[in-house]
Backbone bond lengths (Angstrom), bond angles and torsions (degrees), N, CA, C in turn:
res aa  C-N    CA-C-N  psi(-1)  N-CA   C-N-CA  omega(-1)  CA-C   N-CA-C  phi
1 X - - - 1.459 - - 1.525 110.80 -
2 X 1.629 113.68 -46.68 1.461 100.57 -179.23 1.233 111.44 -77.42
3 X 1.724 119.86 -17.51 1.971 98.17 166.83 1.097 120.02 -70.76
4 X 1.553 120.91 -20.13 1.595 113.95 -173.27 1.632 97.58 -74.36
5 X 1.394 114.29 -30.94 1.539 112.53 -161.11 1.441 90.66 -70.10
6 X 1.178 122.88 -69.01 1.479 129.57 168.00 1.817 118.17 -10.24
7 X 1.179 92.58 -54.94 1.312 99.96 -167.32 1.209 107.53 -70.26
8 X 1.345 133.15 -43.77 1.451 137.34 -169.62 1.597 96.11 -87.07
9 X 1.313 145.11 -38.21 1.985 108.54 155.15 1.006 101.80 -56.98
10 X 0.968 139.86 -33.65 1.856 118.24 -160.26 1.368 109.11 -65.51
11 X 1.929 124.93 -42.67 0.948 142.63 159.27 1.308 120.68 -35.95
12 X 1.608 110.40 -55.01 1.398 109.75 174.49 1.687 119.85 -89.05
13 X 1.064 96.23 -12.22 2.173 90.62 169.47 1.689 76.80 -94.08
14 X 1.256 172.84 145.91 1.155 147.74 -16.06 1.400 134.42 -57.72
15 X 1.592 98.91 -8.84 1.697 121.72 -174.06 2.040 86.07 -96.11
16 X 1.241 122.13 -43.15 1.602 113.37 -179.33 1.017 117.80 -80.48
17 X 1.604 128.13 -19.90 1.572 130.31 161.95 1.407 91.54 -54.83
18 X 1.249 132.36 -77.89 1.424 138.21 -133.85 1.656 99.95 -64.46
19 X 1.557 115.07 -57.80 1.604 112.89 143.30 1.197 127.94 24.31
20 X 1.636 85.97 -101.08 1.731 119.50 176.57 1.717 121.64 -45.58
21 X 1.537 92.70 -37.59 1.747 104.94 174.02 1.211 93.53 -56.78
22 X 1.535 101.80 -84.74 1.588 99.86 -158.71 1.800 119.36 -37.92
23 X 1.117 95.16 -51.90 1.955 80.01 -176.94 1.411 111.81 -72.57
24 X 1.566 130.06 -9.44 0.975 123.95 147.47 1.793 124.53 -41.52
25 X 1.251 110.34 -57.03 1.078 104.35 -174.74 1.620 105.19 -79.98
26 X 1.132 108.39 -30.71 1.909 98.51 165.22 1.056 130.18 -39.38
27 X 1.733 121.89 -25.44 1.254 144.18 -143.46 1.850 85.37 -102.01
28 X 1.472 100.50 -69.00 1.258 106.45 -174.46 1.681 116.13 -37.56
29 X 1.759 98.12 -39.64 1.794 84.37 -163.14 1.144 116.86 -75.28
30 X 1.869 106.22 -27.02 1.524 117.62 -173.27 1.830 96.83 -66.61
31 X 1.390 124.78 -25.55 1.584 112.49 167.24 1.098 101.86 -58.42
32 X 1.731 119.32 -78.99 1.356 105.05 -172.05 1.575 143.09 -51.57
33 X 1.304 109.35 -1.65 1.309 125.63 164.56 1.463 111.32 -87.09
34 X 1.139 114.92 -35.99 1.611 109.55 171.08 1.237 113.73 -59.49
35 X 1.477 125.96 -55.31 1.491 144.81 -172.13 1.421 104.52 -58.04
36 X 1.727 120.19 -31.57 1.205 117.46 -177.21 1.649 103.49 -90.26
37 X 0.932 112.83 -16.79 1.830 103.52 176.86 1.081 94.33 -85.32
38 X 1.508 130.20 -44.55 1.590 126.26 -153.88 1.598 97.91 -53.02
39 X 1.291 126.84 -46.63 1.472 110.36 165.07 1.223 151.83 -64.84
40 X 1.621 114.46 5.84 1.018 135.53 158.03 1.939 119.05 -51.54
41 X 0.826 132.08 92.18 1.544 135.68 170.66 2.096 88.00 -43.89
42 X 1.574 103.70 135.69 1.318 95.22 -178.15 1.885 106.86 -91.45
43 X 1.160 96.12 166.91 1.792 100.98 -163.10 1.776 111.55 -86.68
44 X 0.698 132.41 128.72 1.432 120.43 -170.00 1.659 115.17 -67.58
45 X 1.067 144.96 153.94 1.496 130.25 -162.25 1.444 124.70 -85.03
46 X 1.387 138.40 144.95 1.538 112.00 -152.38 1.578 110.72 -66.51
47 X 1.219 120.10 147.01 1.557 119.36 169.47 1.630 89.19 99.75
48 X 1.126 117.98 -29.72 1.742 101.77 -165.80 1.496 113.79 118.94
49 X 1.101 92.77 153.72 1.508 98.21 151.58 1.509 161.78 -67.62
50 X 1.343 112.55 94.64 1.423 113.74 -153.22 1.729 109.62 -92.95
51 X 1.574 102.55 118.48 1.579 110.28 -164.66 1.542 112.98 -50.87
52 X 1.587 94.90 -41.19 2.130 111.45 -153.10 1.711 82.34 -71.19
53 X 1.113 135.57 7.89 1.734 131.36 -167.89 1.994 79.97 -105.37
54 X 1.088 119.58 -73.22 1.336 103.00 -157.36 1.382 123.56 -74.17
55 X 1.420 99.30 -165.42 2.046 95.64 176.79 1.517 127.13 -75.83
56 X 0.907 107.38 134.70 1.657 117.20 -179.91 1.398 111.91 -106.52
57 X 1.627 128.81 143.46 1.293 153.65 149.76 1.420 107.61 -69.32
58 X 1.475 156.21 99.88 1.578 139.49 145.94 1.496 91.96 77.48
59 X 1.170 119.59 31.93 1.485 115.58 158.18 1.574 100.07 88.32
60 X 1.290 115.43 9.19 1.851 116.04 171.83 1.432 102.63 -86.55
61 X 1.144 115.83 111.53 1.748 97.36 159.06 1.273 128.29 -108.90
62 X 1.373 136.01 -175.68 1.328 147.73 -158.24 1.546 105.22 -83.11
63 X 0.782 148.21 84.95 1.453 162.77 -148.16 1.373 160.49 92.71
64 X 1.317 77.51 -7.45 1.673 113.16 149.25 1.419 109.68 -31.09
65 X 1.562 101.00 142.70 2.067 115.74 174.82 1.336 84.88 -77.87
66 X 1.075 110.28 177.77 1.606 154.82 165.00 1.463 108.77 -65.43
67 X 1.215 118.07 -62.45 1.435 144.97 163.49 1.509 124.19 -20.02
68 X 1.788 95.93 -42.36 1.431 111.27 -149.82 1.569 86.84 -112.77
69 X 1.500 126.61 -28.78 1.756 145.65 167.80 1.343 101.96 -58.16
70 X 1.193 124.22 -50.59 1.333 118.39 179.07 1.378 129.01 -49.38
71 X 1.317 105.97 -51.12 1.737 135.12 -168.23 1.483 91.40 -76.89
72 X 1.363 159.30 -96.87 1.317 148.41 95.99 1.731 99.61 68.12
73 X 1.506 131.40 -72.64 1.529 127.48 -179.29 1.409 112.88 -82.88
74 X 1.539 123.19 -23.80 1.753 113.30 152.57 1.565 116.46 -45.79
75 X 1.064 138.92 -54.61 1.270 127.24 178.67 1.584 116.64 -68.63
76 X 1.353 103.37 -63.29 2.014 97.66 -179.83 1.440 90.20 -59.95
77 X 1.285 154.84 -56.71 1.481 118.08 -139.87 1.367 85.33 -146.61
78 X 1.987 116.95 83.89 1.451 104.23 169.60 1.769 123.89 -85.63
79 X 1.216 116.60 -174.72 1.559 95.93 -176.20 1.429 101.61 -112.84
80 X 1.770 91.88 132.86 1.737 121.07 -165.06 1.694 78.75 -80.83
81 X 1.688 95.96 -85.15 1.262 112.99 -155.84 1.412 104.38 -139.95
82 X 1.464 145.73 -161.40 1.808 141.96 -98.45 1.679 58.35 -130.47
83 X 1.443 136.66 -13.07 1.709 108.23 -154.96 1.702 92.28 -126.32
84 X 1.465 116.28 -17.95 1.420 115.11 -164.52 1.601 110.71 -120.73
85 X 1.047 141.04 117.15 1.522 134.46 -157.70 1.689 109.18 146.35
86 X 1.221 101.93 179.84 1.565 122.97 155.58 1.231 130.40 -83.29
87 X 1.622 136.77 130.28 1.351 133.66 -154.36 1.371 87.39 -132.79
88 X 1.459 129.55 134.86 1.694 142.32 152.04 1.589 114.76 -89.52
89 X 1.534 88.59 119.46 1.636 76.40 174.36 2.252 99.48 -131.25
90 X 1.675 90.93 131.49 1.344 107.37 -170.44 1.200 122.81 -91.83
91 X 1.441 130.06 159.79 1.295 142.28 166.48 1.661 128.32 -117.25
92 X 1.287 101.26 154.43 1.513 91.19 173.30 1.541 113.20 -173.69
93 X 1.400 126.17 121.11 1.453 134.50 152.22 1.395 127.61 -1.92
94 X 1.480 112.74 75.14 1.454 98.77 -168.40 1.393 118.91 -84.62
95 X 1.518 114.10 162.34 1.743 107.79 -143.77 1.556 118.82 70.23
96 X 1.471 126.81 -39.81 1.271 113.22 175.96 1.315 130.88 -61.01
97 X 1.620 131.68 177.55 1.771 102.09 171.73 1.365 80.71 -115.79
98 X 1.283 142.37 27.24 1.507 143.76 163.98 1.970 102.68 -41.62
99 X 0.809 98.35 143.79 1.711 101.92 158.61 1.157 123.21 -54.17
100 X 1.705 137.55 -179.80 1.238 122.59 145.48 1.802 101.69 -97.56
101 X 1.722 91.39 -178.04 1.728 89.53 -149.33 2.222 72.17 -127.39
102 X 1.166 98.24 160.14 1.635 101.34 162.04 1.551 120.52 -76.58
103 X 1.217 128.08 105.72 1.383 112.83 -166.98 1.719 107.18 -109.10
104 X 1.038 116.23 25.99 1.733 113.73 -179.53 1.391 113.79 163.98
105 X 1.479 135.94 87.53 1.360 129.86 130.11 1.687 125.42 -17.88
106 X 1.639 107.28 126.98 1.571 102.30 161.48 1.787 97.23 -143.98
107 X 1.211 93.11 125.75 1.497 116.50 154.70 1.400 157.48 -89.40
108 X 1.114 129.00 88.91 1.391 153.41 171.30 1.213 123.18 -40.34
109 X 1.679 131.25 72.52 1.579 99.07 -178.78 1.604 118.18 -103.31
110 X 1.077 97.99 -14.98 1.977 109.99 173.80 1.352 96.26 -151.33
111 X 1.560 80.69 152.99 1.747 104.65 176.70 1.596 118.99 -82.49
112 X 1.078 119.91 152.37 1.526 110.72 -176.58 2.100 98.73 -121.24
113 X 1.410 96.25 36.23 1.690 86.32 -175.13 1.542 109.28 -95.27
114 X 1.677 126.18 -31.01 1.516 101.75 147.13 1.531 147.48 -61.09
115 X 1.686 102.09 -19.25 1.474 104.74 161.06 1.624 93.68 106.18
116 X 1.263 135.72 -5.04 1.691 138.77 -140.45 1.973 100.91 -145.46
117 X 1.380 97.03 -40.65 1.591 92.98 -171.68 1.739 106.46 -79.13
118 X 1.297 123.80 -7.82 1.684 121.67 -170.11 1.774 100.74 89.12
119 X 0.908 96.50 -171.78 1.443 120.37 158.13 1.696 126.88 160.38
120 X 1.325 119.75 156.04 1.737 119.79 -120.39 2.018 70.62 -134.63
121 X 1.296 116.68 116.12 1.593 96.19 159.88 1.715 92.80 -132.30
122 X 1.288 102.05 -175.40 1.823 104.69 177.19 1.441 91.32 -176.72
123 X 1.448 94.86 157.54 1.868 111.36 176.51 1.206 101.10 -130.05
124 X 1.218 111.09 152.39 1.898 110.67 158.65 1.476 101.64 -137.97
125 X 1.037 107.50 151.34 1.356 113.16 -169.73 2.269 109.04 -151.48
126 X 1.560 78.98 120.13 1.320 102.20 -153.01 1.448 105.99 -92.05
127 X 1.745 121.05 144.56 1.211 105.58 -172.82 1.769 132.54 -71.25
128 X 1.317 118.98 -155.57 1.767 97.12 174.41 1.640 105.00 -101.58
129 X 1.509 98.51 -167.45 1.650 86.34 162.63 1.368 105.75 -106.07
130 X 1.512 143.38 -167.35 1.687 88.44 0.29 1.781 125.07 -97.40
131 X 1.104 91.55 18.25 1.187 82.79 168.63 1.575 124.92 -74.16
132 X 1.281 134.37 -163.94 1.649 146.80 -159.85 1.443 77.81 -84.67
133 X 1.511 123.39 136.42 1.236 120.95 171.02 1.508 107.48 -98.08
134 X 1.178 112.80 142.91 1.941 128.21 -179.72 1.203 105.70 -133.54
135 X 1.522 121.23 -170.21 1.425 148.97 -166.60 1.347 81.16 -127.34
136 X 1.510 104.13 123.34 1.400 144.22 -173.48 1.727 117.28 -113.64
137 X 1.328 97.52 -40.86 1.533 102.65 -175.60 1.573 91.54 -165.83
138 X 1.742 102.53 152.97 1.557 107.99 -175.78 1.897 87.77 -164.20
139 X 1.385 101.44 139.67 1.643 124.38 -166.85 1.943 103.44 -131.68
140 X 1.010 93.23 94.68 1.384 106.64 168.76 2.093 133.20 -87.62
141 X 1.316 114.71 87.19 1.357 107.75 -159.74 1.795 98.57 -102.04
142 X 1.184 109.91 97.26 1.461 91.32 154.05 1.370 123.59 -133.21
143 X 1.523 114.43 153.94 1.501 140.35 178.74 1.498 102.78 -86.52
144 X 1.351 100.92 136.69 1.414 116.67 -165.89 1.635 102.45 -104.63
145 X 1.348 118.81 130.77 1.556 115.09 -167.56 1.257 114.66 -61.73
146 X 1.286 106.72 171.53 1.713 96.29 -167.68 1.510 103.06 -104.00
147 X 1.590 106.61 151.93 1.423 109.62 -163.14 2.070 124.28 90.12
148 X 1.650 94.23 -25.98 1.419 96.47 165.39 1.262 107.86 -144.92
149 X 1.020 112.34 79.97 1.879 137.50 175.88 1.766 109.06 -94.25
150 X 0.998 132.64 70.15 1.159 127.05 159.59 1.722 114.20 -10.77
151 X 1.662 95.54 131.55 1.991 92.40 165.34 1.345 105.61 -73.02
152 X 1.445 101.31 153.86 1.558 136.30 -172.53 1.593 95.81 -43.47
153 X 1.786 117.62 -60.34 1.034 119.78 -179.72 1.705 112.84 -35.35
154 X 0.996 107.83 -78.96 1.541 112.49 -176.62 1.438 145.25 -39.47
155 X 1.551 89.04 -27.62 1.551 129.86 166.32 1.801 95.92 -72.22
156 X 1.080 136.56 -69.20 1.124 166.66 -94.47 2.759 75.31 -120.31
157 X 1.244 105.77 -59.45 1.387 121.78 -147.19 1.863 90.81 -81.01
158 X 1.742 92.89 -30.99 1.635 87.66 -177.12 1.167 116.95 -92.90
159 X 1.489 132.13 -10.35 1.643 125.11 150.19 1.641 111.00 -84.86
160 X 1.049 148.98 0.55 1.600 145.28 107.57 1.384 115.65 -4.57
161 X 1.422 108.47 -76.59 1.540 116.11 173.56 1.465 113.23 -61.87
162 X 0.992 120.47 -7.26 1.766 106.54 -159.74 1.842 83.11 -126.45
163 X 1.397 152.32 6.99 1.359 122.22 -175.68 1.416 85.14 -162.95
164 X 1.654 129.24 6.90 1.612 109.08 172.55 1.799 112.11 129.23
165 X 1.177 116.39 118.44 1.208 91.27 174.18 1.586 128.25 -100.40
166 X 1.368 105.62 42.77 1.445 116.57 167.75 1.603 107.29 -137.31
167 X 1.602 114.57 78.60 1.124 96.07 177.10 1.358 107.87 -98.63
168 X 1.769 129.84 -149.12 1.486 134.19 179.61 1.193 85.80 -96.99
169 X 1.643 98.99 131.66 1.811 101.56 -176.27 1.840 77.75 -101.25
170 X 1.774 108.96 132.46 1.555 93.04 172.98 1.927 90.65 -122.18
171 X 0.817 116.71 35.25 2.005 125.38 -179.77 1.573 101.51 148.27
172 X 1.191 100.79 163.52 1.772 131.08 -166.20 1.706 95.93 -44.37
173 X 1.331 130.81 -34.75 1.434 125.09 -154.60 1.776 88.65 -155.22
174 X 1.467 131.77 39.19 1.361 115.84 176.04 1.589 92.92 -138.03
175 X 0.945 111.13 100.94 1.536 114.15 -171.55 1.921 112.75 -109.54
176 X 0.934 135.25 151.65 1.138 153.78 179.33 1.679 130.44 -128.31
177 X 1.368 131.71 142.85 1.230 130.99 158.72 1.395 118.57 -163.65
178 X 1.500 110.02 146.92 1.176 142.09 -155.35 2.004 113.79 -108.65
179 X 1.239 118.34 135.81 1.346 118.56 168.19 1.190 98.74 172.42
180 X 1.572 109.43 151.55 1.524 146.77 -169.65 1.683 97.76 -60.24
181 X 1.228 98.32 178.25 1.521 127.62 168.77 1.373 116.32 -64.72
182 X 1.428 114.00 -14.61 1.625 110.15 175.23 1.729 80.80 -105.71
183 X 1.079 165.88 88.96 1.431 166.81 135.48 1.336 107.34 20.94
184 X 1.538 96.05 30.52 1.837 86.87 162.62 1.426 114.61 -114.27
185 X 1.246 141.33 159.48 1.520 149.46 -129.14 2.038 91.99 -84.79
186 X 1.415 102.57 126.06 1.207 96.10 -179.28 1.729 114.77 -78.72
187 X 1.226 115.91 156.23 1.670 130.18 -176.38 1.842 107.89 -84.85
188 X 0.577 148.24 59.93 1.653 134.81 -172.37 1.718 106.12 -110.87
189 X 0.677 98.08 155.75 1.559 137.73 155.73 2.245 103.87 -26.59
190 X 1.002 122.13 131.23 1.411 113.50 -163.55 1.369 109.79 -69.28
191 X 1.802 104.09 -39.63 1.411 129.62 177.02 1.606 100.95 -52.38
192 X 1.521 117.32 -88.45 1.289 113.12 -167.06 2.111 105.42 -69.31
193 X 1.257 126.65 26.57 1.255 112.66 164.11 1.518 106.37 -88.94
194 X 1.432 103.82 -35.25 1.386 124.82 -155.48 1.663 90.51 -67.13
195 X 1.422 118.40 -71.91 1.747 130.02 173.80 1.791 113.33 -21.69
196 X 1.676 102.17 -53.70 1.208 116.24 171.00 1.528 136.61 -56.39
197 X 1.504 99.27 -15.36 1.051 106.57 -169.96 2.302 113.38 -95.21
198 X 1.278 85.21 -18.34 1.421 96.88 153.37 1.817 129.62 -78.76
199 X 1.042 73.72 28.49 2.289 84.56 -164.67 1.545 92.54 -95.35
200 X 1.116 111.07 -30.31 2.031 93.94 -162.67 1.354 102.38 -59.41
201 X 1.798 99.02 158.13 1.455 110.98 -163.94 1.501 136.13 60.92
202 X 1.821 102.97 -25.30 1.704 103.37 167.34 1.428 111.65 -68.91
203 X 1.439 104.86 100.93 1.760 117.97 -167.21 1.805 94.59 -118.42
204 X 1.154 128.61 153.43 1.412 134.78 168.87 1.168 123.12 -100.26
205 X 2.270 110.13 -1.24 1.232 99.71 -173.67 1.310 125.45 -54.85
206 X 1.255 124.30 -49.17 1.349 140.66 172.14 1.605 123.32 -20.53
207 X 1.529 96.67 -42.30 1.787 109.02 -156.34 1.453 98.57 -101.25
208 X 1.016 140.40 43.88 1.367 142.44 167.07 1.559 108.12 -114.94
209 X 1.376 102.46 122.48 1.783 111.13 -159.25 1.682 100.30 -74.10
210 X 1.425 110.55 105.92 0.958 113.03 168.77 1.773 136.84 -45.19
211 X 1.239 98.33 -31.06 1.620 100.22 175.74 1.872 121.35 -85.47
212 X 1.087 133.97 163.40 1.369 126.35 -157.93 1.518 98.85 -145.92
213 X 1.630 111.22 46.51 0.808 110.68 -179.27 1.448 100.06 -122.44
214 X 1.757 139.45 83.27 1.228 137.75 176.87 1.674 93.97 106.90
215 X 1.480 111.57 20.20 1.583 99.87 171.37 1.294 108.27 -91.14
216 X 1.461 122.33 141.91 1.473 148.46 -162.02 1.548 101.64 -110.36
217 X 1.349 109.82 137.76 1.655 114.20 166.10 1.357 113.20 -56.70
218 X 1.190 121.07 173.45 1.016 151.92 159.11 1.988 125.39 -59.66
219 X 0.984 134.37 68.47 1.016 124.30 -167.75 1.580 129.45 -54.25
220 X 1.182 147.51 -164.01 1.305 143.31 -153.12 1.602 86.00 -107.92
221 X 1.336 111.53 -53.64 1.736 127.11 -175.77 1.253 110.45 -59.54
222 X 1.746 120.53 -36.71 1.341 118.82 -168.53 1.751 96.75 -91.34
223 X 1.291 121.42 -22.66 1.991 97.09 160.13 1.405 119.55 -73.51
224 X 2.064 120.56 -29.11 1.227 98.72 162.13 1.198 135.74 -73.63
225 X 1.330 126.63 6.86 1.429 138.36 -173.09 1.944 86.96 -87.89
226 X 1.336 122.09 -47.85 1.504 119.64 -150.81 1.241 83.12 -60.67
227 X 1.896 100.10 -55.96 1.807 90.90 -148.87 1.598 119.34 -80.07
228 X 1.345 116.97 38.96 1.494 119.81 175.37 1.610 87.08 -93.89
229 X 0.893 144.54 -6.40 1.265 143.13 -171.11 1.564 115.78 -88.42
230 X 1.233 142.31 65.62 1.280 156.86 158.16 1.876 112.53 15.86
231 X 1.716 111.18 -23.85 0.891 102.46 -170.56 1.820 106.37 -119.46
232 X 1.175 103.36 38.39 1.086 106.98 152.83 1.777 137.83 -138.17
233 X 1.154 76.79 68.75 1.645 100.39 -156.83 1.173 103.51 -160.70
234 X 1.702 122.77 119.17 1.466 114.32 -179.83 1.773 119.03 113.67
235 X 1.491 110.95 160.66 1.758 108.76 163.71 1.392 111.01 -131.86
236 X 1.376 128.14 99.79 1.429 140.68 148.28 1.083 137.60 -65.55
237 X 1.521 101.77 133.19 1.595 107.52 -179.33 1.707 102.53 -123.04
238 X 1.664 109.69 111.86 1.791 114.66 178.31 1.572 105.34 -98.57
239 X 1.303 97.72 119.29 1.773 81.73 164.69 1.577 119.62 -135.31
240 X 1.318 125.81 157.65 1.665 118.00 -158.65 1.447 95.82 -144.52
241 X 1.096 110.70 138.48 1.734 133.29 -162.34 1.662 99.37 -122.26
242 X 1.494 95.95 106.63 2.120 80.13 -175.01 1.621 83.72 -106.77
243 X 1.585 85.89 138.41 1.786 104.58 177.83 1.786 99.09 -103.41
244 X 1.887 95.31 171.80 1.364 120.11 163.74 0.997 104.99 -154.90
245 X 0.943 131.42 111.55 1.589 155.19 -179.96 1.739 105.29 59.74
246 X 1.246 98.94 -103.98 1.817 108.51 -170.25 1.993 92.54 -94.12
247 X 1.186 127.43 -16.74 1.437 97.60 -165.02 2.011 93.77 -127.53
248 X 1.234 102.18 163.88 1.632 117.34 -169.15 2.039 98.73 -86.11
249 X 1.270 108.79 131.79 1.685 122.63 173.34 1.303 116.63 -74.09
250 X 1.473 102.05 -70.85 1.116 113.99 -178.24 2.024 117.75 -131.48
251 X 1.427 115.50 170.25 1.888 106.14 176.90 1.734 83.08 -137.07
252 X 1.491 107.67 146.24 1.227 124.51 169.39 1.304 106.71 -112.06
253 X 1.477 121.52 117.49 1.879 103.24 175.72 1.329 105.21 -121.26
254 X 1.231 108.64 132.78 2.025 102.14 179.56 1.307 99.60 -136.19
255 X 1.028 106.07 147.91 1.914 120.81 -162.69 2.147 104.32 -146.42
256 X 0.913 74.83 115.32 1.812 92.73 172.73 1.691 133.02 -117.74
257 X 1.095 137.84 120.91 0.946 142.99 157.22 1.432 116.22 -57.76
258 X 1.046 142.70 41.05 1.558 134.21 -149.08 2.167 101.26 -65.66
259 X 1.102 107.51 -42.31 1.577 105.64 -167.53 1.518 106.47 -59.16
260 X 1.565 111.99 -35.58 1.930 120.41 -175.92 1.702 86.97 -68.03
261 X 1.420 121.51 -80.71 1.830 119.40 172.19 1.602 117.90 -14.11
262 X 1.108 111.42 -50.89 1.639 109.94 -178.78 1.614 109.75 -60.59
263 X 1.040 104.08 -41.16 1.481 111.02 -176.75 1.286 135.14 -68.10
264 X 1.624 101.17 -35.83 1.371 136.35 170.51 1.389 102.77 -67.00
265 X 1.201 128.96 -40.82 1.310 135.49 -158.43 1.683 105.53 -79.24
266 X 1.712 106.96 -42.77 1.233 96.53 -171.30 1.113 117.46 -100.33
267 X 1.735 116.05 5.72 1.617 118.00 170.95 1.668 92.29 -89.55
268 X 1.017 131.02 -53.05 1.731 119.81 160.66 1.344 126.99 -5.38
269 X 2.003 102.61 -86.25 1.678 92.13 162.51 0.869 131.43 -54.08
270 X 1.513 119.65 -39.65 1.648 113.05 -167.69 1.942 112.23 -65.32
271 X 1.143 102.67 -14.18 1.616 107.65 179.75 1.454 113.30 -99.04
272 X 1.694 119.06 -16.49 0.768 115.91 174.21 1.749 121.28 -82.17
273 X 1.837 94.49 -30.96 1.698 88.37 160.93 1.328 122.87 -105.80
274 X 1.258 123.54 30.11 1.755 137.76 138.10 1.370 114.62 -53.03
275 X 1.308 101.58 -36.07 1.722 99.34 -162.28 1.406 100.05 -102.09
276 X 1.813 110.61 -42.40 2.000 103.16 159.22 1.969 115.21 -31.54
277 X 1.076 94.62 -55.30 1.416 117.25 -174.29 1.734 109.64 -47.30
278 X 1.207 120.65 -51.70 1.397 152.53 -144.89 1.663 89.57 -93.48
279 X 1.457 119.06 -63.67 1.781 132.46 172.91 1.744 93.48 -54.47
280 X 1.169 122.96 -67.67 1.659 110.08 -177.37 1.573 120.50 -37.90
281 X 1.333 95.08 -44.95 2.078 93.96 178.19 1.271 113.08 -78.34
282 X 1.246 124.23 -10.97 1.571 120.75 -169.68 1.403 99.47 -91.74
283 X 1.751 113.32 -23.04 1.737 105.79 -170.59 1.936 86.61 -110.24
284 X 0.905 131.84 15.14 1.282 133.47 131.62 1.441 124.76 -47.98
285 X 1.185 104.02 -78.17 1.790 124.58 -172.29 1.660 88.62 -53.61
286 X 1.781 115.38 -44.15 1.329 86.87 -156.90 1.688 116.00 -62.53
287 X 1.239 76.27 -38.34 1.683 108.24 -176.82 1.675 101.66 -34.09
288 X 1.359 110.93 -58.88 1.868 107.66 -173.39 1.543 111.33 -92.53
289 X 1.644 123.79 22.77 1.328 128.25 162.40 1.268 111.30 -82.91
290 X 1.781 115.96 -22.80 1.559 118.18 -165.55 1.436 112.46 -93.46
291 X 1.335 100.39 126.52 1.810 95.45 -169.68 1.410 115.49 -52.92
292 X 1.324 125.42 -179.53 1.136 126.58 178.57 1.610 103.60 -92.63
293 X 1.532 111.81 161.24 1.715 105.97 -176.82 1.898 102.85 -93.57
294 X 1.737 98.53 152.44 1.689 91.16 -167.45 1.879 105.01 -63.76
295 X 1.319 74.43 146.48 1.938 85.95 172.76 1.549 125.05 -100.92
């Protein structure tokens, strides 16, 4: 009796090894299938990108011109004075005779230097060229005045209404959400939703070497190197509710386009060392127009 009993676990822990293999190796391919998309640069959606589809800050949304950000930050944040208003801050190709381009709105609507009145700030930050420039990422911080601080709850029920009511709960008041290029709620995996959900604001506009003097393309290896990176892929919205006791202080909201940024980023360099490239042959040619000196 105890060999037959014997025999039949043995039978069945060789039936749960074999199990374990297999979704073991299931495990593996769905990595290596991840790792092999993760290098995929993502595709932009047909027709383009349509802003009124994704998430908006105060009526800013994620693809919005510059143009249309501007008109839009005269009203929320007009300019009082040198401390209260709208601030432009520019970019530009150095060595190029390119223009400069607007690369970031910041808004001022109250001061927070008594500590009592609140204060409301936000950035947007727009992609480079040459591609169509948009709103890439936008960071909304405001302090809630003192004495009328909304509870956490409420704070907490009215970005519910405004971004989904199933977002990634990642703590009591740190909420997250995820969706595609058409601004509907993305499907993933719990693991890589969760990873993703630390992406807002990781934008690349910034890191593209402005000067074009010895700038190098982009290689085939150096986009699969980017896109192993989880956070460039996708549109996130993080937001964080800091409490004190029963009522909410302050809400942080940051919202990213990261998949439009990736794209932006690598038609950027790659144009930016087109034109490195382009300045080398021109001081070439000049170079063998100039006679030689007598010998």
């Amino acid at each position: 009796m105890q060999r037959a009993a014997f025999g039949k676990v043995r039978s069945k822990t060789i039936g749960w090894i074999a199990a374990l293999v297999f979704v073991a190796a299931g495990f593996a391919d769905q990595r290596a299938a991840a790792q092999a998309a993760s290098t995929q640069v993502p595709v932009a959606p047909a027709g383009g990108i349509d802003p009124a589809k994704l998430p908006d800050v105060q009526g800013i949304h994620l693809g919005m011109s510059p143009q249309n950000v501007q008109a839009r930050f005269k009203t929320l944040y007009p300019n009082v004075n040198s401390h209260l208003g709208t601030t432009p801050y520019s970019a530009k190709i150095e060595g190029s005779s390119d223009p400069p381009w607007l690369a970031r709105l910041v808004g001022s609507g109250t001061l927070c230097s008594d500590g009592l009145s609140g204060c409301d700030n936000m950035q947007v930050q727009f992609s480079e060229p040459p591609n169509q420039q948009r709103v890439v990422a936008m960071d909304r911080v405001l302090q809630f005045t003192r004495g009328q601080e909304p509870t956490p709850d409420n704070v907490k029920a009215a970005l519910l209404q405004k971004y989904g009511a199933n977002p990634i709960v990642l703590g009591p008041y740190l909420l997250s959400w995820l969706y595609d290029e058409q601004g509907q709620p993305a499907v993933l995996a719990p693991a890589v939703a969760k990873r993703r959900t630390q992406c807002a604001g990781d934008y690349m506009a910034t890191k593209v070497d402005p000067n074009i003097n010895g700038a190098q393309p982009l290689t085939q290896a150096d986009i699969n190197t980017l896109m192993v990176n989880p956070c460039r892929v996708g549109v996130v919205v993080y937001a964080q509710i800091t409490v004190s006791g029963q009522i909410a202080i302050n809400m942080d909201v940051q919202v990213s386009e990261n998949s439009e940024d990736t794209r932006d980023y690598i038609a950027a360099t790659q144009y930016v060392a087109a034109q490195s490239a382009a300045l080398k042959q021109k001081q070439i040619k000049s170079a063998q127009q100039v006679a030689a000196p007598p010998m």
